[in-house]
N, C-alpha and C positions, 0 to 999 in steps of 0.2 A: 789559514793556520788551524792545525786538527788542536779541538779542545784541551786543556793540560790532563784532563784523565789521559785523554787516546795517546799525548804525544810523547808520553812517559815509554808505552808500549811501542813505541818508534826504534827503539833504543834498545830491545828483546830481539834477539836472533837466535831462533826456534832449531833445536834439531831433532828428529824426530826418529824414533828406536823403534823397530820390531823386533823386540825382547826376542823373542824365537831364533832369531837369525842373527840378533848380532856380536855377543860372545858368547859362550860356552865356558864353565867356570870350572865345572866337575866333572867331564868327559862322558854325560850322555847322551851327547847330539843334539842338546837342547839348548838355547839361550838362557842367559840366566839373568837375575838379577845382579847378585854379584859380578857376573861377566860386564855389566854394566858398569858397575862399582869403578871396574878394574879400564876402562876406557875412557872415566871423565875429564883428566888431563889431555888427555885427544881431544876430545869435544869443545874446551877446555880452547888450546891451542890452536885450535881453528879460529875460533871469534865468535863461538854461538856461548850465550849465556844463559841459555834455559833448556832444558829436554823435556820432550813431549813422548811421553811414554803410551805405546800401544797398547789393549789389554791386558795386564796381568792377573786378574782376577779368574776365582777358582771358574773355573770352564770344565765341560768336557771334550772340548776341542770339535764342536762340530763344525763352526766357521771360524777356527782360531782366534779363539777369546771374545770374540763377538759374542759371544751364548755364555752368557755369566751366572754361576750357579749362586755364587755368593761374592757380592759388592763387597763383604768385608773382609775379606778373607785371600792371600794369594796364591795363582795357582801352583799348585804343588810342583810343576816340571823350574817354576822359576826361584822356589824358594823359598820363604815364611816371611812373616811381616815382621818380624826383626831384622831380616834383609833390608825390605823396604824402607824402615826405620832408620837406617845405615843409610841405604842409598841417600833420603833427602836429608841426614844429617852431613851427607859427605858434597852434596849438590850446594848445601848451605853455606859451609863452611869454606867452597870456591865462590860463594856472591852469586849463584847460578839458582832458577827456576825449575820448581814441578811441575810439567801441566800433564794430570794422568786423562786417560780416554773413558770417558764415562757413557754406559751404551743406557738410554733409558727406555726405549722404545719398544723394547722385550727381553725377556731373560732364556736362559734355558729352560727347556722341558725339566732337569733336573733339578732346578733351583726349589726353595724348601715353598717357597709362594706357589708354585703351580701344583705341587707335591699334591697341598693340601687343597687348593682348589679344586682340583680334580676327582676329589671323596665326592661331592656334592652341592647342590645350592645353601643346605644349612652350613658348611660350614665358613667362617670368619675369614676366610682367601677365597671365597667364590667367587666372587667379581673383580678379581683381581686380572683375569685376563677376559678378552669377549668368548661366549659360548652361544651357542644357538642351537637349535634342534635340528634346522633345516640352514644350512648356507642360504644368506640372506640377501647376495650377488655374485657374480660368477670373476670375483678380484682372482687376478693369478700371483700366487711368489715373485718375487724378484730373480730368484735360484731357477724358474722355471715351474709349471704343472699348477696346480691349485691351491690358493692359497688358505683352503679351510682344509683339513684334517681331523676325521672323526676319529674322537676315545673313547675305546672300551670302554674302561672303569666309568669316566663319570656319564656316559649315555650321549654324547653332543660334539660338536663341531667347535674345534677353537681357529684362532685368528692367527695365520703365519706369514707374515710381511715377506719374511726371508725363508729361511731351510726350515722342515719340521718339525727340528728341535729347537727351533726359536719362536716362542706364542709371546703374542703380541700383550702388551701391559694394558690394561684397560685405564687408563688418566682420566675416567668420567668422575671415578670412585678417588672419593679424597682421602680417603687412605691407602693408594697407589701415590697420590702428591703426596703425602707425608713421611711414606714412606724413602722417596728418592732425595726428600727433603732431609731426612736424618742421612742417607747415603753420601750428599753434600756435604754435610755437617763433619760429619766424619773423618772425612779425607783434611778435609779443612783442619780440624783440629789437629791431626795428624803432620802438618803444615807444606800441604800441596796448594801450590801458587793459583794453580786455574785448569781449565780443564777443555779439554776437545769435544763437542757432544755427539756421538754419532746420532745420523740420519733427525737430525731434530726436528725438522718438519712431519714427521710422520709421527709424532705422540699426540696429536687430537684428530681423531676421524669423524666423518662425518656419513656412520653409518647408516642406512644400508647405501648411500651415494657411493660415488668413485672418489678413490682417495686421492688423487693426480690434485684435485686442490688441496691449499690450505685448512685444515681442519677449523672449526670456529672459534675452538678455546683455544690456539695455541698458545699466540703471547700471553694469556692467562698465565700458563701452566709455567713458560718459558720466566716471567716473574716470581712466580712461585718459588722456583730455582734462586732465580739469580739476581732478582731484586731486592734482596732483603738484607739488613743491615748486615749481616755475617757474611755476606755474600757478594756484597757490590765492589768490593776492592780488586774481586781476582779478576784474571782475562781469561777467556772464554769466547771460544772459537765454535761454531756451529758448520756441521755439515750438513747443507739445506739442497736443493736442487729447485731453487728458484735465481730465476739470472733474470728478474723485471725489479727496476730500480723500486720501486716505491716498497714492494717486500723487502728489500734489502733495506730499507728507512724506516720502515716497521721492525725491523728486528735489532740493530743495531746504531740510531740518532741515540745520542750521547743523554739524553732528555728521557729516555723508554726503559730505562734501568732494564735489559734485557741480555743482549750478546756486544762483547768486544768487538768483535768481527766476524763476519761469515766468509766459508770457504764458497768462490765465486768458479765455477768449472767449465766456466765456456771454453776459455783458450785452451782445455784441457781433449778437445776436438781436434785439435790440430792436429794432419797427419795423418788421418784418419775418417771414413766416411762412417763406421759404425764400429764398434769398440773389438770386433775382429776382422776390419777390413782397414787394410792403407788405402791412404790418398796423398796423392802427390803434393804434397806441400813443402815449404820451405819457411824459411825465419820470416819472411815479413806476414804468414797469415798470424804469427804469434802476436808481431810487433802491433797489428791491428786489435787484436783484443788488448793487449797490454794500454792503448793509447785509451782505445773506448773508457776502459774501466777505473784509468786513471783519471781522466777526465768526469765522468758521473761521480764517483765515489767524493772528488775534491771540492765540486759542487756542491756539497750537500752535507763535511765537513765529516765525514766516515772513514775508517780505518780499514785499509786495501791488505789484502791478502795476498803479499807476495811468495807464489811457489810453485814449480812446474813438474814435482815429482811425488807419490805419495804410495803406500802401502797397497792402495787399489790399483795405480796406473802404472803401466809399464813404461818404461825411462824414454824422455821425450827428446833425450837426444838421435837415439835409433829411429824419432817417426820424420825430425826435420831439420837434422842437421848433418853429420858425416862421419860414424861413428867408427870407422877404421883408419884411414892412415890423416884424417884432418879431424882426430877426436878428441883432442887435445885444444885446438883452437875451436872446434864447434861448442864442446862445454863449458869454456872460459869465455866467449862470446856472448851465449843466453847466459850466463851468469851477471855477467855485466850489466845484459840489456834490463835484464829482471831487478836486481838485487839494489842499484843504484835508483831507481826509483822510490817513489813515495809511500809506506805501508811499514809491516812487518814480517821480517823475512821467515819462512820454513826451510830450512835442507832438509833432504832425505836422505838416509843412511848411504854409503855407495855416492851417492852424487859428487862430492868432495874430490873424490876422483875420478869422476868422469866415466864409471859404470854403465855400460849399454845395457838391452834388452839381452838373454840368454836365448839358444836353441837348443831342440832335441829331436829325435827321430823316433822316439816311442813314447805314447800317451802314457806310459809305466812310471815315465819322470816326470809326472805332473801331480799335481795334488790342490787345487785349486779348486773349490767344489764347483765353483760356476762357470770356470771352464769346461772342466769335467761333465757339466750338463750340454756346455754348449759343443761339444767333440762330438757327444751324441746327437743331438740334431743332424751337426753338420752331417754326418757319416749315411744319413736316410738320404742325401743326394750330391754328398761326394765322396770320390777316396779319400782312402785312407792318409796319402801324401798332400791332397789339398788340407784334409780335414784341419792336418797337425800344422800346417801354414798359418789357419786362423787362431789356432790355442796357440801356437808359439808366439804369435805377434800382438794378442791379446790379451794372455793370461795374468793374471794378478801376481801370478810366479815368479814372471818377474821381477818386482819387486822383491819378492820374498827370499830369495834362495840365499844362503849364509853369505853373512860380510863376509869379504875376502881379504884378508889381513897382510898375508906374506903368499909365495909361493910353495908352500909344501902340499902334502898329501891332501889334505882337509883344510889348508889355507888360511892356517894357524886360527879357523874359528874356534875345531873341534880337537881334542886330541887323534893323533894318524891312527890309531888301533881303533877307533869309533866312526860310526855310520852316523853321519850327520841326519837331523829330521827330515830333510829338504835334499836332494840333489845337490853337489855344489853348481855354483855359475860355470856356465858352459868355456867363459873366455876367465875364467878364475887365476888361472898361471901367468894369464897376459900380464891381465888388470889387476892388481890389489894394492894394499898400503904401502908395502914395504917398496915395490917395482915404483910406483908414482914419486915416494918421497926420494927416492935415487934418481928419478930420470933428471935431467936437464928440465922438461915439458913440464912439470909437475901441477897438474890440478890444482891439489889441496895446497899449495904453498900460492899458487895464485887464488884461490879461496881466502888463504891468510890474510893477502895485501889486500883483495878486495874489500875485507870485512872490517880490515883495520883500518883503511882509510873510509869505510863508511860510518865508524865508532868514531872517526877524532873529526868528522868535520860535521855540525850543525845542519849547513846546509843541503850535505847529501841525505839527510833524514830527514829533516821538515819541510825545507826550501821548497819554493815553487816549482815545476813542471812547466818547457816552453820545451811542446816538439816542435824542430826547425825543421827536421825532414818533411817529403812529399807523401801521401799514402803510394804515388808510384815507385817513390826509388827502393831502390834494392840494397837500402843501408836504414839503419835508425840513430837518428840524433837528435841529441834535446839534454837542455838548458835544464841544471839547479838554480835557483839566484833565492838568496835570502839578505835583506839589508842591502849593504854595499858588492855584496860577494858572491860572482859565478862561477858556474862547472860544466864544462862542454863534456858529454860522452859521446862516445860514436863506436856506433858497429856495423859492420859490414856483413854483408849476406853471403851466400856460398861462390861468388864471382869475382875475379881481381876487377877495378876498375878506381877510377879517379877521383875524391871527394872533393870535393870544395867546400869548405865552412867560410859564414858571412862573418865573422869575425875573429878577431888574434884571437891567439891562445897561448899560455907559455909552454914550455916542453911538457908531452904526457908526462904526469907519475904515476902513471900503471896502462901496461899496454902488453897482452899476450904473446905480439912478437917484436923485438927491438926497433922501436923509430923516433928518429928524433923532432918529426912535428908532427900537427892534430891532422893536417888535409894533407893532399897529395895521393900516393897510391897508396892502397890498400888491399891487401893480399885476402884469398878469401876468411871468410870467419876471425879476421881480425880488427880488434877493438882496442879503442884508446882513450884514457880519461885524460882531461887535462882542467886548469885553472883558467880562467879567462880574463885578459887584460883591462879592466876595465876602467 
């Protein structure tokens, strides 16, 4: 049983917005805050009770709000902070959560801290990012090329994790902590619940080494944050790219006053042999990390991060399930397998409805900067037709291109007379809200049941975890039991075939296509909850 902090957080079903893309308020192709405003009975009606808002802080848009010019301040394409102010007085007033994206790890080049760091050593932001005279290792970007950058003005070399207008925050200087510390404060005051942290393993380095390890002050700094009386109530989700359990017990045991939960990305492999290459896979390579992670994380009494889609990755139902004429049962399926488990759920925008991956035939519809780097590679040894195989299948873009609301011109994100920022989604006319909520199939209305029978029952949020499937079959099933009271789930993989479950069950009450017992046959990508006789 996860500690009463964590199990409170059991009970938060996360949905998570790229302001950019998913309404449009005042017809300039832009996402807005308000556009937000105007979707929360959506979000609302689904069964999520908190939103996890993606950057909106003033940016110049060189990584899509990842490059934050000013933490206090909102970006101009979304709004003003009396939006903001609205948004979580209107998030409030439905019983529903803030959790904004807080990047600490660098700012923009434009931000008024590097401005002035960049005059010279005397002045009072010098140290504020690293500088050097000479690159003091040969670290590359993330984006690609080198990750020092010499500036004119101040005569030296700064530190660029990501793109070149992102320099790295120097966290040696404790007034960079106090700084992110009043940024905290801030939001908080302002009465945001908790917050997402990008890339948070990467705020303590360990220069001039490789930064591939954990820095040595991290959980220092990560305390600093988030252990402090003003600060221990909220949750707080870290994007870390460590998947070795004992990090993951340094970062977030209930005891370390540190993170709620970290985002754990192995299963996020699946489907894929490098992030612009498939690989044949199917539901049970998913259902093996799910089972791993479920199992480590319960051990050791940690709050699981249940989510298979997110603003970086492109929709996992196009990597291993069936996203054209079984895509209806392929994303109610992994909805299932995922969501009825042990942790706290994330949606991503589009998922609701069963949104696949987008194509394009020209790199002119892409906008993704780190594809964009990777198109160019690919292109020094392949065509042009292979190239665009790997960006379409890869791209962040994915994720990104405007919710698709109804079937019109701009897919009621944007107004028809306006050029959205993004390309719309390639299958936009298929797939959107309005087409889902009419069909018979309807995702989001099996989203609904799903999340409303995991809100009224105890056991589907705390209860224990008993996989009764084989790591061989080609189905996943397994046991809630809390007290007296079980819950059989079961899903099936891309094949019809026979289940047999070891014990009764009474009739499913929730099952993507109509049957009226737990075993027997099972059509492909079909799943069934049920209560169990006990």
């Amino acid at each position: 049983m996860l500690c009463s902090k964590y199990s409170d957080f059991t009970k938060w079903v996360i949905y998570q917005i790229y302001p950019r893309s998913f309404m449009d308020s005042n017809g300039d192709g832009i996402g807005d805050l308000q556009g937000v405003i105007s979707k929360l009975d959506y979000i609302k009606e689904l069964g999520a009770n908190a939103v996890w808002l993606c950057p909106c802080f003033k940016s110049p848009n060189e990584d899509n709000g990842y490059d934050v010019a000013d933490y206090c301040d909102i970006m101009d394409e979304f709004g003003t902070m009396a939006d903001m102010d609205q948004l979580i007085d209107e998030l409030h007033k439905r019983s529903m959560k803030l959790i904004l994206d807080l990047v600490p790890n660098h700012t923009s080049t434009d931000h008024v801290w590097f401005r002035e760091s960049r005059k010279g050593k005397d002045n009072p932001y010098s140290d504020f990012y690293y500088w050097f005279d000479v690159p003091p290792n040969d670290w590359e970007s993330s984006f690609g090329g080198s990750a020092w950058q010499y500036d004119e003005m101040r005569g030296q070399y700064y530190l660029h994790t990501f793109a070149v207008g992102q320099a790295d925050l120097n966290w040696e200087n404790p007034a960079v902590v106090k700084a992110m510390q009043d940024v905290v404060d801030f939001w908080v005051d302002k009465g945001c619940d908790g917050f997402r942290i990008d890339v948070i393993d990467c705020i303590s380095k360990d220069l001039p080494n490789d930064r591939n390890g954990l820095g040595p002050r991290l959980h220092e700094y990560i305390r600093a944050l988030f252990g402090r009386e003003k600060t221990a109530h909220l949750f707080t989700v870290g994007e870390g790219h460590t998947n070795e359990i004992d990090d993951i017990v340094l970062h977030c045991a209930h005891d370390r006053n540190e993170l709620s939960t970290l985002f754990i990305f192995d299963h996020m492999e699946c489907g894929r042999s490098d992030k612009f290459t498939p690989k044949d896979e199917g539901l049970r390579a998913l259902r093996d990390y799910l089972v791993y992670w479920q199992n480590e994380t319960d051990k050791r009494d940690l709050l699981y991060s249940l989510f298979i889609e997110n603003h970086d990755q492109p929709q996992m139902i196009s990597r291993i399930g069936n996203d054209r004429e079984l895509r209806y049962e392929s994303a109610t399926c992994i909805a299932t397998m995922l969501y009825l488990l042990k942790g706290v759920p994330f949606i991503y925008q589009g998922q609701e409805i069963g949104m696949p991956a987008a194509h394009y035939d020209s790199i002119d519809d892409f906008d993704d900067v780190e594809c964009l780097g990777a198109y160019r590679k690919y292109r020094r040894t392949l065509s042009e037709e292979e190239a665009l195989e790997k960006v379409n299948f890869g791209s962040r873009d994915n994720a990104r291109h405007p919710m698709a609301w109804d079937d019109s011109k701009n897919c009621g994100f944007t107004d028809d007379g306006c050029e959205p920022w993004l390309i719309n989604h390639s299958r936009a006319k298929e797939i959107n809200v309005k087409n889902d909520l009419n069909s018979k199939k309807s995702v989001y209305r099996f989203y609904q049941e799903l999340l409303k029978l995991r809100a009224g029952n105890d056991v589907l949020r705390d209860g224990n975890v008993e996989v009764i499937s084989k790591p061989e079959d080609e189905f996943f099933a397994y046991i809630r039991s809390l007290n007296d009271e079980k819950w059989m789930v079961i899903c099936n993989f891309g094949k019809e075939q026979v289940i047999e479950l070891p014990s009764d069950c009474e009739e499913p009450v929730l099952a993507n296509l109509e049957r009226k017992t737990s075993d027997g046959l099972y059509r492909p990508y079909e799943c069934a909850v049920a209560k169990m006789i006990c």
